[in-house]
N, CA, C and O atoms as CSV, one atom per row, in Angstrom:
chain,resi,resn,atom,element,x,y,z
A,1,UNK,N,N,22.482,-23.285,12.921
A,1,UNK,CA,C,22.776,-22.482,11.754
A,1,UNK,C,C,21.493,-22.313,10.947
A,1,UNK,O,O,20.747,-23.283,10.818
A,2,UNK,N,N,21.196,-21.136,10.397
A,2,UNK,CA,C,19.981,-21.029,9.520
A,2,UNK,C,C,20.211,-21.112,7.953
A,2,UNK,O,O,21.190,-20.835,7.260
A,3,UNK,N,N,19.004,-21.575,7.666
A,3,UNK,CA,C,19.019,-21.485,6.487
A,3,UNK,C,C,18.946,-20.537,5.352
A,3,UNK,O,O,17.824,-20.032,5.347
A,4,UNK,N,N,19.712,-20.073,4.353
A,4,UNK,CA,C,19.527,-19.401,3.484
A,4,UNK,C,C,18.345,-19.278,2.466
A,4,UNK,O,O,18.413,-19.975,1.454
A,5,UNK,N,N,17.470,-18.609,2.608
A,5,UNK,CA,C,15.969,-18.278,1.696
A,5,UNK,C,C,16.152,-16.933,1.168
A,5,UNK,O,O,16.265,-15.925,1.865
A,6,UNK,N,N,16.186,-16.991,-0.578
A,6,UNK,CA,C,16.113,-16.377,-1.893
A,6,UNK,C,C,14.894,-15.675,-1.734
A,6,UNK,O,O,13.959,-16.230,-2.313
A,7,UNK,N,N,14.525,-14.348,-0.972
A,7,UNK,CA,C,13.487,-13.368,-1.314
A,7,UNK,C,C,13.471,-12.628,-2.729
A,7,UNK,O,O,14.386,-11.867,-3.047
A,8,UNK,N,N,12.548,-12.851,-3.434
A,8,UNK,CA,C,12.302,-11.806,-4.174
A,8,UNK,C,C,11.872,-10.261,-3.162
A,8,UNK,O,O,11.245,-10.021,-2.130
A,9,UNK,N,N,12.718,-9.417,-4.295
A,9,UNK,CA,C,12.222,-8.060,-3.837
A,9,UNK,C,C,10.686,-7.616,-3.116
A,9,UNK,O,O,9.678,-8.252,-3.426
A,10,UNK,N,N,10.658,-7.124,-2.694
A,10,UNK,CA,C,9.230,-6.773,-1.731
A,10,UNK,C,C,8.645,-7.733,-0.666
A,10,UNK,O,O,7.801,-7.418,0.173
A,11,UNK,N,N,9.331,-9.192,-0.855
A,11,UNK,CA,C,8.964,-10.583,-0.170
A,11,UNK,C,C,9.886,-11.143,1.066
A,11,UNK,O,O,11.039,-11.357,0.690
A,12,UNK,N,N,9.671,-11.410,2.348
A,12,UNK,CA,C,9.926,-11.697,3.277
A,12,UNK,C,C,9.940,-10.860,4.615
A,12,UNK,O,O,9.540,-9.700,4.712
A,13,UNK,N,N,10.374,-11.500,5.458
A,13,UNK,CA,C,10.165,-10.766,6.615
A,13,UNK,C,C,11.184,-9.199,6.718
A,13,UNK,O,O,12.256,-9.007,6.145
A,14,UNK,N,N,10.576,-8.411,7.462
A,14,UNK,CA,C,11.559,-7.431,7.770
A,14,UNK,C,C,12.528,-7.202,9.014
A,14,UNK,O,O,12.325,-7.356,10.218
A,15,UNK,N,N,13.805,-6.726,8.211
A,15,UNK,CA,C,14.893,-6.662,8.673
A,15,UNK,C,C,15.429,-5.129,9.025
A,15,UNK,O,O,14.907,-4.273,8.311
A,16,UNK,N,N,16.464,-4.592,10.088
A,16,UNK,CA,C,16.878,-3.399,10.062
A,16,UNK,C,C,18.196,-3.465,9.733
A,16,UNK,O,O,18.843,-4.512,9.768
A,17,UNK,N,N,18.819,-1.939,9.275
A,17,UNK,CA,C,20.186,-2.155,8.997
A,17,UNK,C,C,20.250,-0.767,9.658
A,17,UNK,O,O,19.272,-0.124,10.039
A,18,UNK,N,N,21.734,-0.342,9.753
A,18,UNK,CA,C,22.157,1.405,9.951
A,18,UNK,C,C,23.023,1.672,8.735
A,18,UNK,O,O,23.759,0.885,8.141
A,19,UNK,N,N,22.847,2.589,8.561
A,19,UNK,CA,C,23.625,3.276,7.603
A,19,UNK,C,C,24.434,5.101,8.159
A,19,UNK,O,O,24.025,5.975,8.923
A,20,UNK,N,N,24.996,5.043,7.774
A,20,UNK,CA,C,25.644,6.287,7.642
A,20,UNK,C,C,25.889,7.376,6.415
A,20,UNK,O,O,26.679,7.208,5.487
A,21,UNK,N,N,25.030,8.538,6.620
A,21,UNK,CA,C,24.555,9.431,5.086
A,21,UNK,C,C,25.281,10.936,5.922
A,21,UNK,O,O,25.421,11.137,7.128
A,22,UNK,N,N,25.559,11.615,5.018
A,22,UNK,CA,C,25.874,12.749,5.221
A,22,UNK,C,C,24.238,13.229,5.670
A,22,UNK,O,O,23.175,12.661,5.417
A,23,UNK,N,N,24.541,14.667,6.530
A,23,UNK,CA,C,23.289,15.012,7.086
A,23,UNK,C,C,22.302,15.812,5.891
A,23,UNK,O,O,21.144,16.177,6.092
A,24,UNK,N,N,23.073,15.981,4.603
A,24,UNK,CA,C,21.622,16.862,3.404
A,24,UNK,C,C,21.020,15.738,3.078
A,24,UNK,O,O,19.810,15.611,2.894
A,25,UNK,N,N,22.327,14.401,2.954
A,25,UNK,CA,C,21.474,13.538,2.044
A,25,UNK,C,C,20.057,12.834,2.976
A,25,UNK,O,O,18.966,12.510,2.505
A,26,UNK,N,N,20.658,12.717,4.862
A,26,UNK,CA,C,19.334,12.421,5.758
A,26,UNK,C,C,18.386,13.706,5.565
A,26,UNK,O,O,17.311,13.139,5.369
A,27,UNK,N,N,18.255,14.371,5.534
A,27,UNK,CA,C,17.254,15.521,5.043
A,27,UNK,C,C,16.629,15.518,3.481
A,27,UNK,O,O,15.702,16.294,3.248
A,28,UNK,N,N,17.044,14.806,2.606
A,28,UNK,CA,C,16.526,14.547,1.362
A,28,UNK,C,C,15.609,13.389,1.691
A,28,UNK,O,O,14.455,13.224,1.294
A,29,UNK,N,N,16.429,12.509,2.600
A,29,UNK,CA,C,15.664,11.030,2.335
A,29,UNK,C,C,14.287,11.639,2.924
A,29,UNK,O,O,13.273,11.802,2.244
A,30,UNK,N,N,14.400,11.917,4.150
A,30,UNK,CA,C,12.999,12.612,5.216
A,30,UNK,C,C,12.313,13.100,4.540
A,30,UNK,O,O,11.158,12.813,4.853
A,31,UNK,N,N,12.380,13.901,3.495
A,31,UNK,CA,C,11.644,14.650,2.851
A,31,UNK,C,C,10.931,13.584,2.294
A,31,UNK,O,O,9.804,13.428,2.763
A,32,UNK,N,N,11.357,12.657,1.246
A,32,UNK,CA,C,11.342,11.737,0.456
A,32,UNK,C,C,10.578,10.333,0.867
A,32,UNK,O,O,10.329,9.309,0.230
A,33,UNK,N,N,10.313,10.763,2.257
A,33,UNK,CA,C,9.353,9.420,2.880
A,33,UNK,C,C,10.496,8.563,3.939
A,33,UNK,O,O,10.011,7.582,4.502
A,34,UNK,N,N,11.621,8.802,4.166
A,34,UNK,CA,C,12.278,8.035,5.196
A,34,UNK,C,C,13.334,7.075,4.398
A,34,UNK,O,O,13.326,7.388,3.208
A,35,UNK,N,N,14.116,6.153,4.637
A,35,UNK,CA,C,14.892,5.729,4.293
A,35,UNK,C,C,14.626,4.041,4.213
A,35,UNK,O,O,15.567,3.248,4.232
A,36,UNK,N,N,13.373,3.671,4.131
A,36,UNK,CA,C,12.888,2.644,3.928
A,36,UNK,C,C,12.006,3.034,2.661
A,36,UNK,O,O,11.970,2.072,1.894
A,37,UNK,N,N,11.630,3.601,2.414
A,37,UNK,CA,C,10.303,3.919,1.144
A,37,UNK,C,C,11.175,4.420,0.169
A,37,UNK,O,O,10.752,4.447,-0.986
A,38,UNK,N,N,12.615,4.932,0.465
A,38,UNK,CA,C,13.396,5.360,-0.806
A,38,UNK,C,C,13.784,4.704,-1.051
A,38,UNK,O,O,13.458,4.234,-2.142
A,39,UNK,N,N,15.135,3.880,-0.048
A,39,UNK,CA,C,15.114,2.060,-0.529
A,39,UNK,C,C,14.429,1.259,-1.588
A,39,UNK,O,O,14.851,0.620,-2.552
A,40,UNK,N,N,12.899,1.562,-0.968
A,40,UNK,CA,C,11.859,0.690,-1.962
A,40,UNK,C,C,11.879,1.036,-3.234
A,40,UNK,O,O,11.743,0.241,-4.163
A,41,UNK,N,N,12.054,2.272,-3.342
A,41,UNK,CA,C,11.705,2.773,-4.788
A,41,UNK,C,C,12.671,2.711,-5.553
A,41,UNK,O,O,12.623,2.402,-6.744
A,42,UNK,N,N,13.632,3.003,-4.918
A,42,UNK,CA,C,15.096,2.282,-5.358
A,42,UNK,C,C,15.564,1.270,-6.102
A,42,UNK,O,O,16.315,1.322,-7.076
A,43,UNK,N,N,15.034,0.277,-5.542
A,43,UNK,CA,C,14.861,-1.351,-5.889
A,43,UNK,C,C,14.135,-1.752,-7.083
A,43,UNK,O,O,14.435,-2.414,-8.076
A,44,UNK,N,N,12.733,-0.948,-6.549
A,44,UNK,CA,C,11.845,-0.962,-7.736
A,44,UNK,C,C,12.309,-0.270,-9.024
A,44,UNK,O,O,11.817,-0.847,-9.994
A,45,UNK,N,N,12.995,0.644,-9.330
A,45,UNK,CA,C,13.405,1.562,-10.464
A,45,UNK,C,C,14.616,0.728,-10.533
A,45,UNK,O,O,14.588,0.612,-11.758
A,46,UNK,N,N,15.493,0.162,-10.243
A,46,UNK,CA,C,16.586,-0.990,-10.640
A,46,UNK,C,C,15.642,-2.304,-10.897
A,46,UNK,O,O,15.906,-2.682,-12.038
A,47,UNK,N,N,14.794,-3.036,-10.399
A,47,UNK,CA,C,14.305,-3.691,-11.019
A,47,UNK,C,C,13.318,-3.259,-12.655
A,47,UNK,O,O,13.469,-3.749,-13.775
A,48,UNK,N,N,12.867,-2.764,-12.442
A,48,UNK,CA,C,11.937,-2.476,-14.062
A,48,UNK,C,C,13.620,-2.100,-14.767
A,48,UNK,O,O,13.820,-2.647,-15.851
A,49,UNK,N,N,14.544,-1.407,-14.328
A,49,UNK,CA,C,15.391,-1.269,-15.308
A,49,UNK,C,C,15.991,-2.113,-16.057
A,49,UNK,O,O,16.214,-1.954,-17.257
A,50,UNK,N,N,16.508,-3.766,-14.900
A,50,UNK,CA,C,16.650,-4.703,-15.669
A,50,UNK,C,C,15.660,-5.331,-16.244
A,50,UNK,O,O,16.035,-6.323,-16.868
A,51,UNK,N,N,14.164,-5.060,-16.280
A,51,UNK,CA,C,13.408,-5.651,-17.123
A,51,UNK,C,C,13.216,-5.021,-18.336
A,51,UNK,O,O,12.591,-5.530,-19.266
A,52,UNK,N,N,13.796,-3.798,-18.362
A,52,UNK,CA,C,13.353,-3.265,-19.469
A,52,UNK,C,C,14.801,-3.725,-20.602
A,52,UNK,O,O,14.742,-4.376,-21.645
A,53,UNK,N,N,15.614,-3.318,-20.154
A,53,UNK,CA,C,16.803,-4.427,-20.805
A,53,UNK,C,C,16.820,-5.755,-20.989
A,53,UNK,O,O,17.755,-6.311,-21.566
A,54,UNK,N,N,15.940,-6.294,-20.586
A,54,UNK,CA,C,15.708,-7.882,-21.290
A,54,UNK,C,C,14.434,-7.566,-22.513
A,54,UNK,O,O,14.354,-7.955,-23.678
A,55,UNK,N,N,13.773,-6.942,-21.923
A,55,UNK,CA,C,12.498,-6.612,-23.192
A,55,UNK,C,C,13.540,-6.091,-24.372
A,55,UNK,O,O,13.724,-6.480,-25.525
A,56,UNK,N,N,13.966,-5.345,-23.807
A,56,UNK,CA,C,14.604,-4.453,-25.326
A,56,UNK,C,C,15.646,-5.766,-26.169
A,56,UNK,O,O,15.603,-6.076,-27.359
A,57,UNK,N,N,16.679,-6.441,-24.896
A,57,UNK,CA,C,17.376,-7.259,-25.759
A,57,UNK,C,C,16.507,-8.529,-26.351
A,57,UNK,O,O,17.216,-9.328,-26.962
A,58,UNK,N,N,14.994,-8.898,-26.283
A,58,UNK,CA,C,13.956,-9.994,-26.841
A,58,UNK,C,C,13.443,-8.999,-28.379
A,58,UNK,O,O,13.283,-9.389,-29.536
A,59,UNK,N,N,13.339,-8.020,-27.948
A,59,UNK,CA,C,12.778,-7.371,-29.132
A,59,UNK,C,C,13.712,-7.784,-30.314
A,59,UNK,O,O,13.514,-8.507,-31.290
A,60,UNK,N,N,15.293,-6.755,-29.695
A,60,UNK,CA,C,16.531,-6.380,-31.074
A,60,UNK,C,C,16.726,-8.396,-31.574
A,60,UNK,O,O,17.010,-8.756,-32.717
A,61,UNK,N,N,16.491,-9.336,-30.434
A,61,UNK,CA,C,16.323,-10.709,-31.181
A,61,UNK,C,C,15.526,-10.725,-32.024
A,61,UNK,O,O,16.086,-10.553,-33.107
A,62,UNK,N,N,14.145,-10.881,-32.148
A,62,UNK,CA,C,13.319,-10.726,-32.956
A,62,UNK,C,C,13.155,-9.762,-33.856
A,62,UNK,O,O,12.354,-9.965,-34.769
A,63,UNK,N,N,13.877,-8.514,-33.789
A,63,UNK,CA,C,13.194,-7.358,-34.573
A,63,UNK,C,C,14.696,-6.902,-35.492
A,63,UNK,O,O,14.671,-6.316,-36.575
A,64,UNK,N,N,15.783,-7.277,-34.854
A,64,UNK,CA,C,17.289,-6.360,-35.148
A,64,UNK,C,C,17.225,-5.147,-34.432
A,64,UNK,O,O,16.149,-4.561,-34.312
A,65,UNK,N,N,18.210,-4.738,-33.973
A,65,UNK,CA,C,18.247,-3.562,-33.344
A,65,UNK,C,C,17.947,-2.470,-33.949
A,65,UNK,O,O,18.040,-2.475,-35.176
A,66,UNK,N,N,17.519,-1.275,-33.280
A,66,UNK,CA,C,16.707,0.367,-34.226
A,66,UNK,C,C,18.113,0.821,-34.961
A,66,UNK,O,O,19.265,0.836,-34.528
A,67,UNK,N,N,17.547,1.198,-36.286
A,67,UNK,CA,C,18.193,1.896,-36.572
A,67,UNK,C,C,18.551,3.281,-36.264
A,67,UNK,O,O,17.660,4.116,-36.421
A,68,UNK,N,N,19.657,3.659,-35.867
A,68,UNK,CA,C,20.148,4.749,-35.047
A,68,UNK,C,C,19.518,5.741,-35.585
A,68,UNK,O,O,18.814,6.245,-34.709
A,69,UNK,N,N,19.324,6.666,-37.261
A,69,UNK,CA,C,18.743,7.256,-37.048
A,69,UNK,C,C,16.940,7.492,-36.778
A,69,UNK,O,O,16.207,8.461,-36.582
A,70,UNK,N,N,16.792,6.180,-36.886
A,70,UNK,CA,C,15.338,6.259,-36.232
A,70,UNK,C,C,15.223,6.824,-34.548
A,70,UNK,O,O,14.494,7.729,-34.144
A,71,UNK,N,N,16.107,6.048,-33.801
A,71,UNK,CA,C,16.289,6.189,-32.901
A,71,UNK,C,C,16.414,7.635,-31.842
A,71,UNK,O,O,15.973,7.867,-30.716
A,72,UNK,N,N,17.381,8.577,-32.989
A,72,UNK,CA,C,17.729,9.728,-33.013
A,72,UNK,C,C,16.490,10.555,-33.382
A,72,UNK,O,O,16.175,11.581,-32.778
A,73,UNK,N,N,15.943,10.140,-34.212
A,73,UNK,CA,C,15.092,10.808,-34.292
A,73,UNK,C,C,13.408,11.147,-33.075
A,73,UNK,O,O,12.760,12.124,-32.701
A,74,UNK,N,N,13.379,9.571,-32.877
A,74,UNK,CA,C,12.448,9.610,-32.019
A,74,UNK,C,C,12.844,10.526,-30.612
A,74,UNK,O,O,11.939,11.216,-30.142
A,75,UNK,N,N,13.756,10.534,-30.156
A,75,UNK,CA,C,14.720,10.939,-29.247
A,75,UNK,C,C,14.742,12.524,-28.882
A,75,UNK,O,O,14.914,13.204,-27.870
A,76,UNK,N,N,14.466,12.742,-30.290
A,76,UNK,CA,C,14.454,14.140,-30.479
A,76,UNK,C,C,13.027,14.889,-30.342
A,76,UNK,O,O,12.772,16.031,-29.960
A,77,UNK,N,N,12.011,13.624,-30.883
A,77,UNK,CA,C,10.680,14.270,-30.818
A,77,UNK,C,C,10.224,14.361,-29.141
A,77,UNK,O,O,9.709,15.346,-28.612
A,78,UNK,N,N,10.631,12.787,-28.332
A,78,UNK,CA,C,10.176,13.486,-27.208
A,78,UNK,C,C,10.832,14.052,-26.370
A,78,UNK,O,O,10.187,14.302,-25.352
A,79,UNK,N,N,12.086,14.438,-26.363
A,79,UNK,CA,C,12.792,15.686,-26.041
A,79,UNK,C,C,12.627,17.065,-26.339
A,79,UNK,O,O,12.732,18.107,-25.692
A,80,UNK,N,N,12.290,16.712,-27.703
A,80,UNK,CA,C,12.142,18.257,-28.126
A,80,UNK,C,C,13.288,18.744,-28.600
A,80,UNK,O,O,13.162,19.782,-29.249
A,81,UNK,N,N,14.642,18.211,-28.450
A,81,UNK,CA,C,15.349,18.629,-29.451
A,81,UNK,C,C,15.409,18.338,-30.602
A,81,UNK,O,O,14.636,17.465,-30.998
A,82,UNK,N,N,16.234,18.888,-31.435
A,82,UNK,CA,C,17.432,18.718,-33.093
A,82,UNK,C,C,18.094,17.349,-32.201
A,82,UNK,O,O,18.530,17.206,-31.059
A,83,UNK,N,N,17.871,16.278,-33.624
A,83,UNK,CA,C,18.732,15.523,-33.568
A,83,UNK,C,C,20.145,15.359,-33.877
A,83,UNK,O,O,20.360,15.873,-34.975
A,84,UNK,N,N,21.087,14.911,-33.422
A,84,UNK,CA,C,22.319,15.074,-33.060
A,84,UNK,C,C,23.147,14.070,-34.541
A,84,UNK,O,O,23.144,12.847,-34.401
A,85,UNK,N,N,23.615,14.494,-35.490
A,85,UNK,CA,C,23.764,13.305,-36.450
A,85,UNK,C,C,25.115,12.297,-36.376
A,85,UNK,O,O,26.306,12.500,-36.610
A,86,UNK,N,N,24.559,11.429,-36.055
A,86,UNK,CA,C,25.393,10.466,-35.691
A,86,UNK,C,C,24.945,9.584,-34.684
A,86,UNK,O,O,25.020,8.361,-34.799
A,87,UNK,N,N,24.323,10.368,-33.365
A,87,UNK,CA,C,23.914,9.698,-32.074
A,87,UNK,C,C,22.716,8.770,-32.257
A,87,UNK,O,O,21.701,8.977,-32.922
A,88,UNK,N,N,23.143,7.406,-31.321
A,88,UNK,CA,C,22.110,6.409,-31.352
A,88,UNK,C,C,20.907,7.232,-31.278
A,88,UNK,O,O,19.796,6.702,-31.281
């Protein structure tokens, strides 16, 4: 029986799997670098996402959370829209 070893993302040996995609979405991935490099990026954009949700929830500890219409406002500048009154 083998042992179970905790890879961090990008770390350990490689493995294959199959999957089954409708044929636009295998024609997106191809385009996209193959279905191993989208994977990756995948992972990677879910990881920074939960890091960025721990940064943000260390900040609102230390700082209190934004006030919404600050928030709204900033929101708006780099969007480029009218802020919405009410919205975080």
């Amino acid at each position: 029986m083998s042992e179970y070893i905790d890879f961090a993302p990008g770390d350990g040996p490689m493995s294959g799997v199959s999957v089954t995609l409708p044929a636009g979405t295998l024609q997106t991935v191809g385009e996209l670098g193959g279905v191993s490099g989208c994977l990756e990026r995948a992972e990677q954009r879910q990881t920074e996402g939960d890091n960025l949700g721990e940064l943000i929830a260390a900040f609102d500890e230390v700082h209190g959370p934004a006030e919404r219409e600050a928030a709204a406002a900033k929101r708006a500048k780099l969007t480029g829209q009218v802020p919405e009154p009410g919205r975080p």
